[in-house]
C-alpha positions in Angstrom: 78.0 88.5 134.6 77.4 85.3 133.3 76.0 85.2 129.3 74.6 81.4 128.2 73.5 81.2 124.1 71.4 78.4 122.9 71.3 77.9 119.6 68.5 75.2 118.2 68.4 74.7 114.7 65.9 72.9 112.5 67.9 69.9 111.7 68.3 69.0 115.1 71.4 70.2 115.8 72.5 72.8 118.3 75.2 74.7 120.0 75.8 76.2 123.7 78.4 78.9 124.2 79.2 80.2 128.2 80.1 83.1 128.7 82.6 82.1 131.4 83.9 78.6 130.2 87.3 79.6 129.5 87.5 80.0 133.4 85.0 78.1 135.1 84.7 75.1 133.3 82.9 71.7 134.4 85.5 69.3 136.6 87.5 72.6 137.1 88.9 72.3 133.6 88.0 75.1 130.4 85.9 73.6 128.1 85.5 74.8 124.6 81.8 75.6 122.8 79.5 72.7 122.8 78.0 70.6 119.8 74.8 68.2 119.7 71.9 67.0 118.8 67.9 67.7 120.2 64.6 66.3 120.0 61.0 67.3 121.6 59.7 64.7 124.5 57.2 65.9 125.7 54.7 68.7 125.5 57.1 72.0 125.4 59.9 69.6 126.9 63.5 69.1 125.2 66.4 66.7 125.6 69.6 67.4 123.9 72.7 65.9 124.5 76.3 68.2 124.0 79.7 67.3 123.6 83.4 69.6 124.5 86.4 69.4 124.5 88.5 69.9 127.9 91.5 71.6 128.7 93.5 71.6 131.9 95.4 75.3 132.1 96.8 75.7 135.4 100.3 75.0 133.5 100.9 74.1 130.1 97.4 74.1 128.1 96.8 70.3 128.0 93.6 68.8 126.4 92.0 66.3 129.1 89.5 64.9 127.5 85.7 65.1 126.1 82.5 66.3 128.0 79.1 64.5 127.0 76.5 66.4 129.0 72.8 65.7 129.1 70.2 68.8 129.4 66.4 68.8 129.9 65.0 71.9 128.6 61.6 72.6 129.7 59.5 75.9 127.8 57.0 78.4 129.5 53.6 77.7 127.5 54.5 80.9 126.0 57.8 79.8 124.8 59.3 83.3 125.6 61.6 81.2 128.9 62.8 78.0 129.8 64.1 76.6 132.4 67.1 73.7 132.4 68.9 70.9 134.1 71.7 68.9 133.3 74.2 66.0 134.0 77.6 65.4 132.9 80.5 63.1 132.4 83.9 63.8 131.4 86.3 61.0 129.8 90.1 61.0 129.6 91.9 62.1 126.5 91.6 58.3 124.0 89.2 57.3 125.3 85.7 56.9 123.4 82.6 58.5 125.7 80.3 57.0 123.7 81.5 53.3 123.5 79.9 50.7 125.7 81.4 50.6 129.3 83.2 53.7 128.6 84.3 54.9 131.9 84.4 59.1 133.1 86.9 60.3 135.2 84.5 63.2 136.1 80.8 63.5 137.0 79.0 66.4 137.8 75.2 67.8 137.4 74.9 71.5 136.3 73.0 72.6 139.8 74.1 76.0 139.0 71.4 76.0 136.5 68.4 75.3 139.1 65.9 78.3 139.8 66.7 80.0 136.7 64.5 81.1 134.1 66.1 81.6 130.5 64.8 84.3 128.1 64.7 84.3 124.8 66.6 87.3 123.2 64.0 90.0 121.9 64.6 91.7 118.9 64.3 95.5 118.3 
């Protein structure tokens, strides 16, 4: 079973954890919990943009890189489920992903995510 936590906060920051990142990674590499920013834009509609780091373990633990990854969170009117997409680029280890021309060495969209409905977790 897979387990996904969203965590927005009111500063506009936030945090994803995945339940199975240490094995199924983006690009085929682990990927570590991810950090970012949000904003609203759009009626019940998020963007927020996360960044990881990546690790290559089929030998020796080897840090690869840095994962930017785009998401587009879009909220039932009741605010209860949401639904996502994503895209992502990973960039090789010295390499800045946020500097002009900066080039990945991975791209991928997060497809696994389509036809999925998010809930928030209830309390007791």
């Amino acid at each position: 079973m897979l387990f996904r936590s969203l965590q927005l906060h009111r500063d506009g920051t936030a945090e994803i954890t995945l339940s199975d990142q240490v094995t199924a990674g983006a690009g085929g590499f682990t990927f570590s919990d991810s950090f970012g920013s949000w904003k609203v834009t759009g009626p019940r509609t998020l963007k927020a943009r996360f960044v990881n780091l990546n690790f290559d373990i089929t030998g020796t633990p080897a840090y690869t890189g840095a994962a930017v990854v785009d998401y587009t969170f879009q909220f039932a009117p009741t605010f209860q489920t949401f639904s996502a997409s994503c895209q992502g680029k990973i960039y090789p280890t010295g390499q800045d992903p946020f500097a002009p021309g900066a080039t990945p060495y991975v791209v991928f969209d997060c497809s696994y995510l389509n036809g999925f409905l998010y809930k928030r977790v209830p309390l007791p």
